[in-house]
Structure formats: structure tokens, C-alpha cells
KOLBA-359875 format. One line per 8 residues: number of its first residue (from 1); for each residue y, z, x of C-alpha. Coordinates in nm, 4 decimals, decimal comma. Each point is the difference from the previous one (the first is absolute). Example, Ala and Ser with C-alpha at 12.3 -4.5 7.8 and 13.67 -1.06 7.14 Angstrom:
1> -0,4500 0,7800 1,2300 | 0,3440 -0,0660 0,1370 .
END
This chain:
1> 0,0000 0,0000 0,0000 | 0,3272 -0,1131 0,1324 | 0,2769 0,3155 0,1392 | 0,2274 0,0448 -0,2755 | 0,3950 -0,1895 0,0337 | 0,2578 0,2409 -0,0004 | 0,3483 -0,1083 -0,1919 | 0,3548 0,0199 0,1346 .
9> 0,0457 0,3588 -0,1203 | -0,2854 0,1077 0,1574 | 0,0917 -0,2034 0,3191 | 0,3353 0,2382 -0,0012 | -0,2300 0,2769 -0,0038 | -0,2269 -0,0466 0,2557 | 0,3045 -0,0783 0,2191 | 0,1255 0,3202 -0,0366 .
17> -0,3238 0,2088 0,0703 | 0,0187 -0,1559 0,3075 | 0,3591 0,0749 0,0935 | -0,1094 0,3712 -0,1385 | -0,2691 -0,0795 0,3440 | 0,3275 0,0027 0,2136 | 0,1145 0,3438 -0,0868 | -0,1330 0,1363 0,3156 .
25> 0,0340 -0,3238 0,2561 | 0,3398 -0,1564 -0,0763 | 0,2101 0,2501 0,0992 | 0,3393 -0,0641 0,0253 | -0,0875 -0,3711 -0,1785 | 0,0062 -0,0087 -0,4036 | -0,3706 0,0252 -0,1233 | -0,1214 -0,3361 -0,1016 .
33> -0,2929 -0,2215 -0,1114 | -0,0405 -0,2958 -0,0635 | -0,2721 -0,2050 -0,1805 | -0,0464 -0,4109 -0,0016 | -0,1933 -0,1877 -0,2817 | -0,0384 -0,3556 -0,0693 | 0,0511 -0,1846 -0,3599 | -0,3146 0,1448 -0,1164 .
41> 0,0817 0,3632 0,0395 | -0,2737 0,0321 0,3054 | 0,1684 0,2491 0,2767 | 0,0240 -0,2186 0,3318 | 0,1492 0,2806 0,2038 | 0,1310 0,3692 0,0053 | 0,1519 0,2002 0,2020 | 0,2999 0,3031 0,0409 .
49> 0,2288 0,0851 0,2648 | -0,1323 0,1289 0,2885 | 0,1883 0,2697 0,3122 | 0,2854 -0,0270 0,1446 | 0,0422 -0,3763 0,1414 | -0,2665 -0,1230 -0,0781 | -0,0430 -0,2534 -0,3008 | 0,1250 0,0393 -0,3831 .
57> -0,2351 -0,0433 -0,2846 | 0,0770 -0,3672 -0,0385 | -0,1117 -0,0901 0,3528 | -0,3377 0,2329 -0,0451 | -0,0232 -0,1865 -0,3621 | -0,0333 -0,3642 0,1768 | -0,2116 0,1268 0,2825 | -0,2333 0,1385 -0,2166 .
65> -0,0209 -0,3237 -0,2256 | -0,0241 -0,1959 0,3678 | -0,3028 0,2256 0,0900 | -0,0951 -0,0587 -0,3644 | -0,0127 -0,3737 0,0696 | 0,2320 -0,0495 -0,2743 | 0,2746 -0,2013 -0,0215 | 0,3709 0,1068 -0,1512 .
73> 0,1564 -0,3217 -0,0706 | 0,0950 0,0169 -0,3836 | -0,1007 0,4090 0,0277 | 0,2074 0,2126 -0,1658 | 0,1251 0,3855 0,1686 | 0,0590 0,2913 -0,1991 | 0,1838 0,2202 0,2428 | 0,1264 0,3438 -0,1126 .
81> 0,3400 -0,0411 0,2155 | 0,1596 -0,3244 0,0809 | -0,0863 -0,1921 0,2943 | 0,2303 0,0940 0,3193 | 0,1923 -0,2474 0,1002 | 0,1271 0,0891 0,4264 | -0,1369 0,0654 0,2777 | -0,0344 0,3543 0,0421 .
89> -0,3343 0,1229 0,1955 | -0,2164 -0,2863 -0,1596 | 0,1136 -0,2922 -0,1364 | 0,1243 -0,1425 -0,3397 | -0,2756 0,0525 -0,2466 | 0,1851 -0,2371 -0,2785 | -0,0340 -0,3034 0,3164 | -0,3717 0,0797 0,0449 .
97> -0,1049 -0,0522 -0,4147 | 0,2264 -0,3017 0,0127 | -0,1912 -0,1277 0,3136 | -0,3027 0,0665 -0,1591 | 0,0564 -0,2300 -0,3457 | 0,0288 0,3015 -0,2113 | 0,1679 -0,1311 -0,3308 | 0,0970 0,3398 -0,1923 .
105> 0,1023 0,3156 0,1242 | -0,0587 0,3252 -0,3009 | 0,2183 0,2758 0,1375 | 0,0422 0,3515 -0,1207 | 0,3760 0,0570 0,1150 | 0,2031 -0,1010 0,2581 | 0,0515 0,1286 0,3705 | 0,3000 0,2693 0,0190 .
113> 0,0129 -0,0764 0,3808 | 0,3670 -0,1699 0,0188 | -0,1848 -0,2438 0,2410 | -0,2024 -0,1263 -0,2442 | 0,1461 0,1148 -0,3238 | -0,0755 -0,3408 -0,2109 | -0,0223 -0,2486 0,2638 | -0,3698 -0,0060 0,0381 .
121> 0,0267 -0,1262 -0,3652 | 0,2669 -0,2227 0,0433 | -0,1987 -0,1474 0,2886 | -0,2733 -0,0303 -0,1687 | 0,1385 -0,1712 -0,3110 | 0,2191 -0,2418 0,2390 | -0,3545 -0,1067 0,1403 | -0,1206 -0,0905 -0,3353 .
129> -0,2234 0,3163 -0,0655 | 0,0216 0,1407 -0,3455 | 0,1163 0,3633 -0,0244 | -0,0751 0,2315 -0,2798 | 0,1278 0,3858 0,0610 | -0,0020 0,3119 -0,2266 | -0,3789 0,1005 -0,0413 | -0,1106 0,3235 0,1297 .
137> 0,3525 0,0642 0,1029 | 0,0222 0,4061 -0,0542 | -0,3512 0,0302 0,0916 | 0,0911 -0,1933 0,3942 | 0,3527 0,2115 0,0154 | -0,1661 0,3320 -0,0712 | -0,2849 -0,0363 0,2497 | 0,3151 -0,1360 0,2508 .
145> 0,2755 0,2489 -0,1291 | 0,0442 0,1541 0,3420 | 0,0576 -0,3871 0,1435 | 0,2597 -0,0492 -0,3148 | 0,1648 0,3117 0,0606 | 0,0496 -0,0541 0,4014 | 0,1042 -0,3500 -0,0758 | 0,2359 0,0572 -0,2862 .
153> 0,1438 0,3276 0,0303 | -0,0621 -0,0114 0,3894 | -0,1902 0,3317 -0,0230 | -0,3691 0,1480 -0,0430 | -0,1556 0,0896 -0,3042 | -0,0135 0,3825 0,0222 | -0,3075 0,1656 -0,1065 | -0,0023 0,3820 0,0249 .
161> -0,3258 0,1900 -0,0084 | -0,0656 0,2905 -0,0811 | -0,3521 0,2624 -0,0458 | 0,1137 0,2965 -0,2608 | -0,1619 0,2141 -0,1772 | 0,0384 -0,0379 -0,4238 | 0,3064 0,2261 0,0082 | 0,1487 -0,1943 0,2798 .
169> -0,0422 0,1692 0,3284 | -0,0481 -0,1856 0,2923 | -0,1023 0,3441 0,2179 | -0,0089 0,3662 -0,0325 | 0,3018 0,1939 0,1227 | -0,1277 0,0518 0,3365 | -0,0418 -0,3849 0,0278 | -0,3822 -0,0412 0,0178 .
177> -0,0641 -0,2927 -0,2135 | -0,3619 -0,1185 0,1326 | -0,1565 -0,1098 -0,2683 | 0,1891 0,0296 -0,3074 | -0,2017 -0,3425 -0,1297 | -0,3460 -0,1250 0,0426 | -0,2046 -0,1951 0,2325 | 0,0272 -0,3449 -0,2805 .
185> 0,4098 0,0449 -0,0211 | 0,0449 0,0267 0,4043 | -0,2395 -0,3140 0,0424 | 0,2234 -0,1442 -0,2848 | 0,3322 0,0843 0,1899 | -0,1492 -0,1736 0,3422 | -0,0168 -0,3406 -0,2094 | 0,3199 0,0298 -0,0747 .
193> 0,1111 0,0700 0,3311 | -0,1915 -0,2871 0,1235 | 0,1973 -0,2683 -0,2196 | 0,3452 0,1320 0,1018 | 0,1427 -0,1500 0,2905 | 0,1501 0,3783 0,1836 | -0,0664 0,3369 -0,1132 | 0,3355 0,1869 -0,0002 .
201> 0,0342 0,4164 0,0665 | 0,1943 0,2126 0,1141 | -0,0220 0,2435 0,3255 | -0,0645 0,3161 -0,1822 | -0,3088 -0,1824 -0,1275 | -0,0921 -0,0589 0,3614 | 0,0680 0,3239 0,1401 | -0,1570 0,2594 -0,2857 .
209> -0,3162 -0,2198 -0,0685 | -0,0026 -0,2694 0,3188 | -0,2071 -0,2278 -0,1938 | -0,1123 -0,3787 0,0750 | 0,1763 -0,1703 -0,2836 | -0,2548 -0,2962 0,0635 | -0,2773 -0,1655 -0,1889 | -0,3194 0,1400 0,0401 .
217> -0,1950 0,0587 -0,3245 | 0,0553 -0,3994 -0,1543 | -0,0744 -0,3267 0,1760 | 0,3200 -0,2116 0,1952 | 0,0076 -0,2980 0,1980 | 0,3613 0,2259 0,1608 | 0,1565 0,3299 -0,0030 | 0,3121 0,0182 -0,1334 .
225> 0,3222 0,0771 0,2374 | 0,1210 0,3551 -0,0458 | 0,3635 0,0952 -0,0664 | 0,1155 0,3753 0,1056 | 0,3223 0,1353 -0,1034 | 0,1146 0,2360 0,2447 | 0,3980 0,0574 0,0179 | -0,0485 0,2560 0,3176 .
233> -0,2848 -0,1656 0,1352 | -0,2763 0,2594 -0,0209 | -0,3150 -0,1646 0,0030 | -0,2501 0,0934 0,2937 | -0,1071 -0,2706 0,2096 | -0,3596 0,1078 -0,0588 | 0,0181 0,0011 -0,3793 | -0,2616 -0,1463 -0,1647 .
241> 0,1783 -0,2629 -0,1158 | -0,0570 -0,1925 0,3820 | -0,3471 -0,0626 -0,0829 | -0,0341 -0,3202 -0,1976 | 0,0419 -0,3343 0,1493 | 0,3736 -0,0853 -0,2001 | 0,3593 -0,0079 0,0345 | 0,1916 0,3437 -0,0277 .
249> 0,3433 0,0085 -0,0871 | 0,1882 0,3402 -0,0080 | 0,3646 -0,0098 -0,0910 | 0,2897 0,2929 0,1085 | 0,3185 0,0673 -0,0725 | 0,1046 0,2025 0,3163 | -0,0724 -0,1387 0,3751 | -0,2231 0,1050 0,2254 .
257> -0,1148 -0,2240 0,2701 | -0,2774 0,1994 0,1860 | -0,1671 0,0654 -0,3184 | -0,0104 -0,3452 -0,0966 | -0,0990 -0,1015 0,3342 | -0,3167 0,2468 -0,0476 | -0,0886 -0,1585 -0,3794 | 0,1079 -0,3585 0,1124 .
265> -0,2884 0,0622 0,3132 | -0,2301 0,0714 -0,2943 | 0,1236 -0,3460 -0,1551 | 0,1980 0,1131 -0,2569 | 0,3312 -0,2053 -0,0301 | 0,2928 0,2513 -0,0629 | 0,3081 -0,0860 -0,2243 | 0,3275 0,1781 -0,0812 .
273> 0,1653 -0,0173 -0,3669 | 0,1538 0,2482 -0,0285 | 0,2400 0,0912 -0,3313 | 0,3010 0,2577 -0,0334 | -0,2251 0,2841 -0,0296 | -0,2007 -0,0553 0,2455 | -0,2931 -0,0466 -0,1279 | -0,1745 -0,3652 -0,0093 .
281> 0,1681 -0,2201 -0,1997 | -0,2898 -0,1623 -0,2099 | 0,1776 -0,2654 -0,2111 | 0,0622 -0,1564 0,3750 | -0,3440 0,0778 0,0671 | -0,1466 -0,1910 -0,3237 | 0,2086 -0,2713 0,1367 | -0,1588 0,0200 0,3424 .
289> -0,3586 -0,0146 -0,1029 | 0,0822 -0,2927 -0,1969 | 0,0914 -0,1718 0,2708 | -0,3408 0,0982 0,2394 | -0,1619 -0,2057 -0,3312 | -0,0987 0,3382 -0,1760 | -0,0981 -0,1245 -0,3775 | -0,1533 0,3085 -0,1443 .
297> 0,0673 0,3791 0,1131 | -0,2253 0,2216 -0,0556 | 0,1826 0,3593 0,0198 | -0,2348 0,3741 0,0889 | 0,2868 0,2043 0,0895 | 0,0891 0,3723 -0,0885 | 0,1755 0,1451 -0,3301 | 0,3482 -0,0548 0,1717 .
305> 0,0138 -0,3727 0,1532 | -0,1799 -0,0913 -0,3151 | 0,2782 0,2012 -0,2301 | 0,2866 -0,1887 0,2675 | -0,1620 -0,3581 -0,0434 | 0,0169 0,0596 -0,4089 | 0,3360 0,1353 0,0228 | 0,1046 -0,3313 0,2091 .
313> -0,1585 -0,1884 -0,2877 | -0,2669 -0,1643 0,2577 | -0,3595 0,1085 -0,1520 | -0,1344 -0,3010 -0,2439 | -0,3022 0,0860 -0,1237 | -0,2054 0,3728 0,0269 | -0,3145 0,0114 0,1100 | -0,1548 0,3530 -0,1365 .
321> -0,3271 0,1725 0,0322 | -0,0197 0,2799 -0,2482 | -0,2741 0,2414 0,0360 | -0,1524 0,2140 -0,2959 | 0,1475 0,3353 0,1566 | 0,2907 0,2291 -0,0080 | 0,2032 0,1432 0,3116 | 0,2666 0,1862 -0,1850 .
329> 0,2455 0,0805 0,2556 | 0,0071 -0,2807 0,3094 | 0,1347 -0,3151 0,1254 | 0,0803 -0,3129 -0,2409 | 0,0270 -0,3141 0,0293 | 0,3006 -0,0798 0,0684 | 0,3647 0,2311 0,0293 | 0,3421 -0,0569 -0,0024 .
337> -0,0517 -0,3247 -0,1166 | 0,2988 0,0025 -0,2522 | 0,3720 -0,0360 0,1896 | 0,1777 0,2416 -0,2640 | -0,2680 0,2700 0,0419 | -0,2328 0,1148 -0,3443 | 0,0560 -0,1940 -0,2762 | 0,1783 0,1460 -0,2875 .
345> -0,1291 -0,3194 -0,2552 | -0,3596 -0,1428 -0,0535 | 0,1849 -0,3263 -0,0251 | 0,0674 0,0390 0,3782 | -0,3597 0,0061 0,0951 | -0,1445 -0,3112 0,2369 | -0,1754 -0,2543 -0,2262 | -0,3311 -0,0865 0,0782 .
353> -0,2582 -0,2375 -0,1975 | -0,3646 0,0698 0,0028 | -0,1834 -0,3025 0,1940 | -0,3847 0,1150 0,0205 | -0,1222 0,3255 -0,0502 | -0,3299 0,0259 0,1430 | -0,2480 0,2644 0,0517 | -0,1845 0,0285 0,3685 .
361> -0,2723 0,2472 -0,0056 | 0,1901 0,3730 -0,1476 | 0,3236 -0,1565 0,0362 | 0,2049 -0,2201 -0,1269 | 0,2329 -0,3209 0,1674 | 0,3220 -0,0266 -0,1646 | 0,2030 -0,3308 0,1357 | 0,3887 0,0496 -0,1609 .
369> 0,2646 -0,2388 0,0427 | 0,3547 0,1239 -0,0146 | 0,1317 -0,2691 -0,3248 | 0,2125 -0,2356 0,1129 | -0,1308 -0,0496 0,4138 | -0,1901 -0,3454 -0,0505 | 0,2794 -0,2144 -0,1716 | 0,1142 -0,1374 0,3034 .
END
């Protein structure tokens, strides 16, 4: 019995499972797939964006139809983000379908990147390929909104996470917070760490629990860079932090050259941005990490940077791990996060919207977005 034909929507489908494949390779490249049929609906080639200079999902798409045997003249390419258009690490991806006969290009949305922004279309149209775009359009953004957000608003998408218990204390008084949650919610939080492209926190983090901050317990083709914010720069040479293979960036606000001499040894890379308090300034410091190609920022920082990055209006989305217990008096979450102090009106209270809630083992995964962050 002959395989089954899928249609167009299904097509758009497909493509995007594979760009979902990306999550974890692409890094700091959009996550992309790409699948190429014929006139009959038969899949010639697939493929989705793979690390960091090598080739985009088109390019894998025509190799694997090549290796196939098949051929792509007439094909068409569903493509969950339009085809780039300069030469950046690889080349042009709308040149190569165009080489390769393709005669219609199905694309989800197109590319934010001012360098492209359009023009693979426009190329591809001026060539005499057809161009159809809109399907699967807030499915490709949401799986890229760290890429949208460092291309548009030229800074990460901030995810904060936090493990609390169910009256929301991160630790007790003392500060012992090992393990609030369970084995299934800390396995959890390492595949979230894996997709971001840095782990941000602070240097009280590092010097009260001198933890790894790496991926361990979920599979990665890379480890994400780490970002420490340390206005008086604190952090020990021989912190824990030192021991995967990534790039460690530790911003200051006040000077101190044999200190940053010791971490630099270590292979940190040391920068100063400091603001009129000074403490790090981390608007400037969203900024930077933009420009080192940081799409998603995945934040595990104490109750005070995390209450200073909500009071800048920096955090996106919460990531929260809420365990079935109660701690009473303790740490929360987050404090000071409000520049006027306590509220005095519910109305005043940061809006969030409910994106999953999930339960891992005794606990449950709450994803939040603060209302408003992805209209960009």
C-alpha cells in the first residue's frame, strides 16, 4: 500500500516540527525547517537549520532531496521564516531554491533581520518564484520570539525562573533553599536552560550557593554563555561557574583592574556599565547582550536582582516551579520590584497571562507572560 500524501497544511506542519528540532542547535540563528514536495504532494527533501555557520534549513532541505535522488525543479518549499537573502556566515538561501528550479516558496512570516527583512521575497518573486506567506505565522514567531525580540526591539527575551514553594518562598530565612522542588521540575528547568542562549545571575547567587548554572540533567549540542552581574566585582576566580566549556561575561559598575585581570585569566570577559547609583546599569546591559547575539535569557538570580529587573520593566515571561509545600516565613521570589514601594491599589499589580500550567511529578510548571511583552 502506497505512504499516504500529505496536503499543504500538513506540509506547514511538518515544517515546523522540524524548526521545533533547532531549538537546541541554532543558537543565535532563528529556528527553522524546511520541507520540499513535488506536484503530487510526495516530500522530496527536509531539513531545519543547523549551528552556528553552518547551513539553514533550505540548504539541508535540497541536500537531503539530492541524497534522496530527487529532483526540485517545479518543487515547492514551505519554509517557516522567509528565505535570507545576504551573505552573512552562509550564503543566500532564497539564491540556492532559485538555483535549484523551485517554483513556489509557502512561508510562515517574514525575517525581522533588517538585512533580510522582505528581500528574500522580493528576490524570489523578481526571479519568477511564486510566494505565498501567512501560514503558521504565530506558531514560527513564538518558537523564534527571542530572535524577534533581539531583532526588533534590539533586546533579549527575558525569562525569569524561579523554584517556590505554594506560598511563594524561594528559601527559608536562613537562605537554604536545596530542594524546595523535585527531581522532574529541576530536570524540567535544565531544558529550559538548554534552549536559552546565556543564563543571567547575579553575584550573590554565586557567592552564597557557588553553583554551575550549566546544563547537566537535559541533552545539548552547547552550553549556553553565562552572564554575572557583579557591580563590585566579587566573584571568586574559582567559582564554580569556570567549569563548563562557554563564554562568561561578568559586568561592574566600579573599576578594578587586578580583579579583572584574575577573572579575565579564568576567561571571563569583564565589562563596566555602570549607572548613577552605582550599581549595574541593566537596561545598558539588555542592550549589550543583544548585541553578543543573545536571543533568549534565561534569568536564576536571587529575590533582589530579580525584584530590580521587574522594577526596570525587563522580565517577559515567568518561569515558576511551585511545589505542594508551605515555608511561612522566608525568601520570595522576587522584592522591591515596584519603584514607588508597596502598592496601595490591586490595579497596580504586574499583569501576567497564564501560558501552560503543567504538572511535573508533585509540582507544578507555571509559564506567565507579563500582558502586553510579545506585541512587538
Amino acid at each position: 500500500m502506497p505512504a499516504p500524501l500529505f496536503d499543504a497544511t500538513q506540509h506547514l506542519r511538518h515544517a515546523l516540527d522540524l524548526a521545533e528540532r533547532a531549538t537546541l542547535v541554532s543558537d543565535p540563528n532563528p529556528r527553522v525547517g524546511c520541507v520540499l514536495v513535488d506536484a503530487h504532494h510526495k516530500v522530496l527533501g527536509q531539513g531545519h537549520t543547523q549551528q552556528r555557520g553552518g547551513p539553514h534549513a533550505e540548504i539541508m532541505a535540497l541536500r537531503d532531496a539530492a541524497a534522496r535522488g530527487h529532483a526540485t525543479g517545479g518543487a515547492t518549499a514551505y519554509v517557516t521564516l522567509e528565505p535570507c537573502s545576504h551573505h552573512g556566515r552562509t550564503g543566500p538561501c532564497c539564491d540556492a531554491l532559485i538555483a535549484a528550479g523551485v517554483r513556489k516558496v509557502v512561508a510562515s512570516i517574514a525575517d525581522p533581520n533588517p538585512l533580510v527583512a522582505g528581500q528574500g521575497f522580493e528576490r524570489l518573486r523578481a526571479a519568477g518564484v511564486e510566494v505565498e506567506v501567512g501560514p503558521g505565522a504565530a506558531e514560527s514567531r513564538e518558537l523564534n520570539i527571542g530572535f524577534f525580540s533581539r531583532m526588533v526591539r534590539k533586546t533579549p527575551w527575558v525569562r525569569l525562573k524561579a523554584a517556590a514553594s505554594l506560598d511563594g518562598k524561594t528559601a527559608l530565612p536562613n537562605g537554604a533553599s536545596q530542594w524546595i522542588t523535585g527531581e522532574a521540575a529541576r530536570a524540567d528547568g535544565h531544558a529550559w536552560r538548554a534552549r536559552a542562549s546565556a543564563i543571567l545571575t547575579g553575584v550573590g547567587t554565586v557567592l552564597d550557593d557557588n553553583p554551575r548554572l550549566d546544563v547537566r540533567h537535559a541533552d545539548t549540542a552547547r552550553q549556553p554563555h553565562l552572564v554575572v552581574v557583579d557591580s563590585q566585582l566579587q566573584t571568586p576566580p574559582d567559582a564554580h561557574i569556570f567549569i563548563a566549556p562557554r563564554a562568561v561575561w561578568i559586568y561592574a559598575a566600579a573599576r578594578n583592574d587586578a580583579k579583572a585581570a584574575a577573572l579575565e585569566a579564568r576567561g571571563a570577559t569583564v565589562s563596566y556599565l555602570p549607572n548613577a547609583q552605582g550599581k549595574v546599569d541593566l537596561v545598558a546591559l539588555m542592550a549589550d547582550l543583544a548585541r553578543r547575539e543573545v536571543n533568549e535569557l534565561h534569568v536564576e538570580a536571587g529575590h533582589k536582582l530579580n525584584g530590580s529587573l521587574l522594577r526596570e520593566g525587563l522580565v517577559d515571561e515567568l518561569l515558576l516551579y511551585l511545589a505542594p509545600k508551605l515555608l511561612g516565613d522566608g525568601l520570595g521570589i522576587a522584592s522591591n520590584a515596584f519603584a514607588a514601594g508597596p502598592l496601595s491599589s490591586l490595579s497596580d499589580a504586574l499583569p501576567l497571562e497564564f501560558r501552560s500550567v503543567d504538572r511535573l511529578g508533585d509540582d507544578l510548571r507555571i509559564v506567565a507572560r507579563v500582558t502586553g511583552r510579545d506585541t512587538f
